[in-house]
C-alpha positions as CSV (number, residue, x, y, z in Angstrom):
1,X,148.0,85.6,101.1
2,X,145.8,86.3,104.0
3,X,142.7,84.1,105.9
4,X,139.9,86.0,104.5
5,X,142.3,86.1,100.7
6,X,142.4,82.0,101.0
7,X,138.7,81.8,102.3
8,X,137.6,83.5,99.0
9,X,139.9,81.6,97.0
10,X,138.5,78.5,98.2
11,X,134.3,79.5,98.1
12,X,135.3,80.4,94.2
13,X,137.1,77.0,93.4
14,X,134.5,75.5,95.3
15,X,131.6,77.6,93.3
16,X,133.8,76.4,89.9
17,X,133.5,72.7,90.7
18,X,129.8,72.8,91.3
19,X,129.7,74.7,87.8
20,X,132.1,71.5,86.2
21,X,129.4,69.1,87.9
22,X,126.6,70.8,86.5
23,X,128.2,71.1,82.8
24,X,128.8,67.2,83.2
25,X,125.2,66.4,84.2
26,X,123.1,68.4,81.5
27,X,119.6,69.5,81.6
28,X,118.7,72.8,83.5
29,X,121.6,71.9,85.6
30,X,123.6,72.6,82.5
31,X,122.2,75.8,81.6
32,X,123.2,77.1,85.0
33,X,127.4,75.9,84.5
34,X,128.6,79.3,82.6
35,X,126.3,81.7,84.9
36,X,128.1,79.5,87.9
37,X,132.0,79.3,86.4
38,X,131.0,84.0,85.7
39,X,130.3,84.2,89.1
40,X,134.0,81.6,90.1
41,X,135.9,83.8,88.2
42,X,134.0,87.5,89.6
43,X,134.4,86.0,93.1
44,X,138.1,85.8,92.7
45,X,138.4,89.7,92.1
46,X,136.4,89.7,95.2
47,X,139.7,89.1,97.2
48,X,140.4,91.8,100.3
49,X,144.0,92.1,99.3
50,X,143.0,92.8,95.6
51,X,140.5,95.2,96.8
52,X,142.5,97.2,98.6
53,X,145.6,97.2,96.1
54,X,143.1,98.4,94.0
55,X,141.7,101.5,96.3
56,X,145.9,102.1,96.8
57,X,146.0,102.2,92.9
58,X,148.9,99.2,93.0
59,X,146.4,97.4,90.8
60,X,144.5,98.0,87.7
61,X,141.3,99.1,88.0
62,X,139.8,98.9,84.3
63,X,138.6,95.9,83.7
64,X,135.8,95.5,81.8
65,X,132.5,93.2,82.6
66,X,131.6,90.5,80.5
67,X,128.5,91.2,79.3
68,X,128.0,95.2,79.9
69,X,124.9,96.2,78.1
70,X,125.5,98.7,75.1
71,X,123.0,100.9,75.6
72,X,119.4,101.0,77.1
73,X,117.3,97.9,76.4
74,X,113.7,99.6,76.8
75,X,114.3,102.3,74.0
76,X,112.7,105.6,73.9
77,X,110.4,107.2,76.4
78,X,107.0,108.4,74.7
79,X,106.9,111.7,74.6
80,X,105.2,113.4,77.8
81,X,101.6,114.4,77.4
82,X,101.8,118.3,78.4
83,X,98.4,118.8,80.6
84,X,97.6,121.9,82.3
85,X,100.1,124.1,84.9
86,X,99.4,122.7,88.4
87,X,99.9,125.7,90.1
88,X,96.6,126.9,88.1
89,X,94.6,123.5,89.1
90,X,95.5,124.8,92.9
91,X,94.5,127.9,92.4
92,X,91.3,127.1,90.6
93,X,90.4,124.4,93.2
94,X,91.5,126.9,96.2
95,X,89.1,129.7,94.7
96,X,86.2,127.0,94.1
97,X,86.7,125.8,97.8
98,X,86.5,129.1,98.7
99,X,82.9,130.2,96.9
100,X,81.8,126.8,98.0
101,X,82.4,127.8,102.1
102,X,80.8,131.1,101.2
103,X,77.7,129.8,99.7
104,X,77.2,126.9,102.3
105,X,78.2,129.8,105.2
106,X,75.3,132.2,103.7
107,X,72.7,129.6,103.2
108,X,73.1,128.3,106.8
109,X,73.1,132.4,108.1
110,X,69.5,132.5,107.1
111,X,68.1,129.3,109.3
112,X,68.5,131.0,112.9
113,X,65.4,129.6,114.4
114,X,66.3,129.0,117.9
């Protein structure tokens, strides 16, 4: 087992006996013991030597998480409104910009009084 192997395993038994303490004390300090002993147990997969046993293939790599959503939790999309092509907006915009500069440029042509 190396260093940085014993310095996870420690930070997870560590992060399990602050989960224990909170169990034992109750309140909101309770509610937070099973999110706390999840995150213990996900920290000791979290080892370097695991890790890389697992990139080698040495280890098994198809664990499951506890608590993988099933499916998506926001359902269906509504249905998109279909609203005009916007390549014909640009084009209708471009042409009306267009007459525009040629109306302002002709009614300025006739005011030459210098």
């Amino acid at each position: 087992m190396t260093k940085a192997d014993q310095l996870v395993d420690k930070a997870a038994t560590r992060l399990r006996e602050i989960a224990e303490q909170a169990a034992r004390e109750g309140g909101v300090a309770a509610k937070l013991a099973q999110p706390l002993a999840d995150d213990a147990a996900f920290l000791r997969k979290l080892k370097p030597s695991l890790i890389l046993a697992r990139a080698r293939r040495e280890a098994p790599t198809d664990g499951k998480p506890a608590d993988a959503p099933s499916g998506p939790k926001l359902g269906k999309r509504p249905k998109a409104r279909a609203g005009p092509n916007p390549f014909l907006v640009i084009g209708i915009a471009l042409a009306a910009g267009i007459v525009l500069a040629k109306v302002i440029d002709w009614r300025t042509r006739g005011d030459t009084r210098d």
